[in-house]
N, C-alpha and C positions, 0 to 999 in steps of 0.2 A: 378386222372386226369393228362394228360401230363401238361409239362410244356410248358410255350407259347414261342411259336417261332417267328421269324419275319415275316414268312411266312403268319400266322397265321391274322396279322395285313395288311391292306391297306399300299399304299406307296405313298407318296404326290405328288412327282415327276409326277405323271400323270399328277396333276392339271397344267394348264399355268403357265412357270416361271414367267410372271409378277403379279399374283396373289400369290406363293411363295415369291415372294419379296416385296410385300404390304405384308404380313402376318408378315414377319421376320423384318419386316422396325418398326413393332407394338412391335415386341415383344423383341428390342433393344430399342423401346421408354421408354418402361416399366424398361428394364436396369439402362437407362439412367435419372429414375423421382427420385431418392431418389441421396443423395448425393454424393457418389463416383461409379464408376462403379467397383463393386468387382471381384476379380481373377476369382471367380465361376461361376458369372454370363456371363466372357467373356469369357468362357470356356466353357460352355453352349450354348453361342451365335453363336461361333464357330464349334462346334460338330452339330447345327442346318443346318447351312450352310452348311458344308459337304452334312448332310443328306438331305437337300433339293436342293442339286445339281444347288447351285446358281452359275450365271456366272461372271465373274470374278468383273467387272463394278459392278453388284447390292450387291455383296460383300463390296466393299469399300463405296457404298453408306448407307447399312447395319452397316457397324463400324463407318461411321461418325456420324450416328443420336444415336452411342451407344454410342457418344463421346460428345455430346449434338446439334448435328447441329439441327436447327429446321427442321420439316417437319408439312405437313398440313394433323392434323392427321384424321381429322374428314372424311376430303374426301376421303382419304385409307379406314378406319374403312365402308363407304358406300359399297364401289368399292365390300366389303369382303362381305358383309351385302347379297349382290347378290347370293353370291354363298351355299353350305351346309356347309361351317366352320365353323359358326358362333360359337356353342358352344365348339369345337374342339381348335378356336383361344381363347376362355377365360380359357381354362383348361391349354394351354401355357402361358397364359399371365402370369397365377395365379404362376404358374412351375416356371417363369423366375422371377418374385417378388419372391419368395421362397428361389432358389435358396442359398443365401447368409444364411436361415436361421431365417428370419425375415420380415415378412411382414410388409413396413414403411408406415407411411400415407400417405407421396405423392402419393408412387407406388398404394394403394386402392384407394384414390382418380382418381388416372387419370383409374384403372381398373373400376372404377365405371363409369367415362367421356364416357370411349369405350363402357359396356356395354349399357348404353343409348342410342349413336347412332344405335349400334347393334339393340337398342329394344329388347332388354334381361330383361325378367319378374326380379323385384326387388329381389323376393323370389327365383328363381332360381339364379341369384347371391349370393345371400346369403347360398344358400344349396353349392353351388361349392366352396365360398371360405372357408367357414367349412369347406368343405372335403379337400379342398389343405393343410388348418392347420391341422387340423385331421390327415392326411396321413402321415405328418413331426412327429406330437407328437406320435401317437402310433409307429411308428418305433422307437423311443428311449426305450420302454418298451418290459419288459421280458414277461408279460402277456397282456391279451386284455385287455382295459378300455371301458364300456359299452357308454359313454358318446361318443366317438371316433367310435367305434365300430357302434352304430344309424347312426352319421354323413356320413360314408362312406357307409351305406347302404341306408341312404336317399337320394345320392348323386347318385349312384348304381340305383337306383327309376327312375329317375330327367332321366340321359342319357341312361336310357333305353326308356322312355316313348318318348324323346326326337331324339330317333335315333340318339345319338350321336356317331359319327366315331374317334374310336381310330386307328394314327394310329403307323408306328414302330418308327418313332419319340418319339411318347407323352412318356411322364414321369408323372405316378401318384402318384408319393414321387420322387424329384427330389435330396432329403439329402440320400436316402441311398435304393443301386440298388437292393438289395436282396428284401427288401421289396416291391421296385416299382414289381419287377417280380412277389411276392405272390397275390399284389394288381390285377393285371395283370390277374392271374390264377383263383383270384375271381370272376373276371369282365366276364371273358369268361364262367365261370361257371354258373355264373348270369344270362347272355343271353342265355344259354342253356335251363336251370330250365327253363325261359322263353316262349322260345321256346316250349318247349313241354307241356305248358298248365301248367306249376311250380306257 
């Protein structure tokens, strides 16, 4: 199979920048819930921004709440709740707690807050942030581990069932890109098999 290309993936920029900027506003809260905000994560934050072609204004509003300013997260989290993100913003959210390498309690805690508003089944959180760690662990190893291996294809299950939209943003191992792209060539492979009755 080719390899994926950006082509290949949706581009967010369609959606309304202020829907872009509720999304990115969440996913600098997420940054900003555990105790420092890390090199990675504001590198991360950044590289998102580009790619979602924020304007200058929702930018600086973007790095203040990654800086800890408050915002009202419940009533963004609804605003998103509207639209098809839904499971698209916890697979970033999970990306930007990752990030650093470590998922901390605050940052699952408040990914758990959002899921709830989202009204995201318990059990479908729990399959996604398996695979977000999953995704991190098996990328350190030389060989597959079957434990890891379930996870990312019950996850595989989950947004397929779920029409979850990947798009050239997402990162499905956010520690290490080669793997994100095999992840990537799975994913597409996945929906294939799918597709023709697999």
């Amino acid at each position: 199979m080719a390899a994926v290309g950006k082509a290949d993936l949706p581009d967010i920029t369609r959606y309304p920048w202020q829907r872009r900027k509720d999304y990115l506003m969440l996913v600098a809260a997420v940054a900003a819930s555990d105790d420092e905000l890390h090199p990675d994560e504001l590198a991360l934050l950044r590289r998102w921004m580009d790619q979602f072609n924020l304007p200058p204004k929702s930018r600086e509003v973007v790095l203040a709440i990654a800086n800890r300013q408050p915002l009202k997260r419940d009533a963004i989290v609804r605003r998103l709740r509207q639209t098809d993100l839904t499971y698209s913003l916890m697979l970033d959210l999970m990306g930007m707690a990752m990030a650093d390498g470590v998922l901390m309690d605050k940052e699952i805690a408040m990914l758990r807050g959002v899921a709830e508003v989202l009204e995201l089944d318990p059990i479908h959180f729990n399959i996604m942030i398996e695979f977000i760690h999953s995704a991190h662990q098996a990328a350190q190893l030389s060989s597959p581990e079957p434990l890891y291996e379930h996870n990312i294809e019950s996850a595989f299950q989950l947004m397929c069932e779920q029409k979850v939209r990947l798009f050239k943003h997402t990162l499905l191992c956010v520690s290490n890109a080669a793997f994100d792209r095999q992840l990537k060539q799975r994913w597409m492979k996945y929906l294939d098999g799918h597709a023709n009755g697999g």
